[in-house]
C-alpha positions as CSV (number, residue, x, y, z in Angstrom):
1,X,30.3,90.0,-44.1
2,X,26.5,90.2,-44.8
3,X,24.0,89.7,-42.5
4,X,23.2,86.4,-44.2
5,X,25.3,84.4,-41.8
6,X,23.2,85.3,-38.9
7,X,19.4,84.1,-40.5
8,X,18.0,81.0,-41.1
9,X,19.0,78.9,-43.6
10,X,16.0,76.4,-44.2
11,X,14.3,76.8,-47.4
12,X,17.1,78.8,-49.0
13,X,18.6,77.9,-52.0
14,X,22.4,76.7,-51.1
15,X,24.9,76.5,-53.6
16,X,28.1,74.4,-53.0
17,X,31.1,76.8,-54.5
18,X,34.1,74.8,-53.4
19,X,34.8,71.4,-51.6
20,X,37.3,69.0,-51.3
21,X,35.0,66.6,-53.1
22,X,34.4,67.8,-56.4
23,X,31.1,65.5,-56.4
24,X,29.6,68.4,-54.5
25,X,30.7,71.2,-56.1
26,X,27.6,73.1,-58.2
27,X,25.0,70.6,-56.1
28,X,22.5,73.3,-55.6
29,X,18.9,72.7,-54.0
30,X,16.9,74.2,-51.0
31,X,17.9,73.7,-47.5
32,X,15.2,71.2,-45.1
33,X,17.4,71.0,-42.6
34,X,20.1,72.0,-40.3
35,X,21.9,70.1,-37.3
36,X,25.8,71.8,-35.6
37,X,27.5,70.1,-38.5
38,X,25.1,68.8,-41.6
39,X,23.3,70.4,-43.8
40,X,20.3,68.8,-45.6
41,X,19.6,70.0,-48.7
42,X,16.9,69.0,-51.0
43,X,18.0,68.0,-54.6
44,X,15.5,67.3,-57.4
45,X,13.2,65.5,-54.7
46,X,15.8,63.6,-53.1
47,X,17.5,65.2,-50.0
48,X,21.5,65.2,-49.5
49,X,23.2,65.6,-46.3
50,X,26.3,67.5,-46.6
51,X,28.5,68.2,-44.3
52,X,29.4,71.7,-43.2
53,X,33.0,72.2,-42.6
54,X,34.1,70.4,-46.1
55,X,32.0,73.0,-47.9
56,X,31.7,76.6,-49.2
57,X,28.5,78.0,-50.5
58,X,26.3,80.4,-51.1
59,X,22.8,81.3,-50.1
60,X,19.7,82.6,-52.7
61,X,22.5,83.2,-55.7
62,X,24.1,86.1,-53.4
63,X,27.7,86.9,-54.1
64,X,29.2,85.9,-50.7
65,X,31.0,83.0,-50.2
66,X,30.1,81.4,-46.5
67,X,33.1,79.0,-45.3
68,X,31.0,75.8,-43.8
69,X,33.4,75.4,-41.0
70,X,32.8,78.9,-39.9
71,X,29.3,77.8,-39.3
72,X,29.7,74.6,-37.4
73,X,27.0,75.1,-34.6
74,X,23.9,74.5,-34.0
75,X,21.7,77.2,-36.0
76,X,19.9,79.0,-33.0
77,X,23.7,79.9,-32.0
78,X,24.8,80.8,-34.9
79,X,21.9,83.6,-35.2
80,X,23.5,85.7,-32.8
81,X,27.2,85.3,-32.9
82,X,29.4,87.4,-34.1
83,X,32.0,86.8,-36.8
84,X,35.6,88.3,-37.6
85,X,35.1,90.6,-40.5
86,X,38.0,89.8,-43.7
């Protein structure tokens, strides 16, 4: 698992890769915001609130996938946890 996990995610570009809804899947825009379970993300000017443990994305077009409901807190905990290693 990268290190990507750990940093901030506001004002990165998020990539939806898989979701239940298929609506969301390719929605790509830059992160505004963060709460424990929503991510807003900034589409074209008009700014989406998705929520975190329905999705799997990616981060600035890197190759790893991050599982949403692997980050459900709030983002200053999420800096430093640690996570299980697949």
């Amino acid at each position: 698992m990268s290190d990507s996990i750990h940093m901030p995610f506001l004002a990165r570009n998020l990539t939806v890769q898989a979701s239940p809804d298929s609506d969301l899947i390719g929605l790509s825009g830059t992160v505004v915001g963060e709460t424990r379970r929503t991510i807003a993300v900034d589409v074209g000017g008009q700014t989406k609130t998705l929520a975190k443990n329905v999705i799997d994305f990616t981060l600035d077009n890197e190759e790893e996938i991050i599982q949403g409901a692997m980050v459900c807190q709030r983002p200053e905990d999420r800096i430093h946890r640690n996570y299980r290693r697949n």
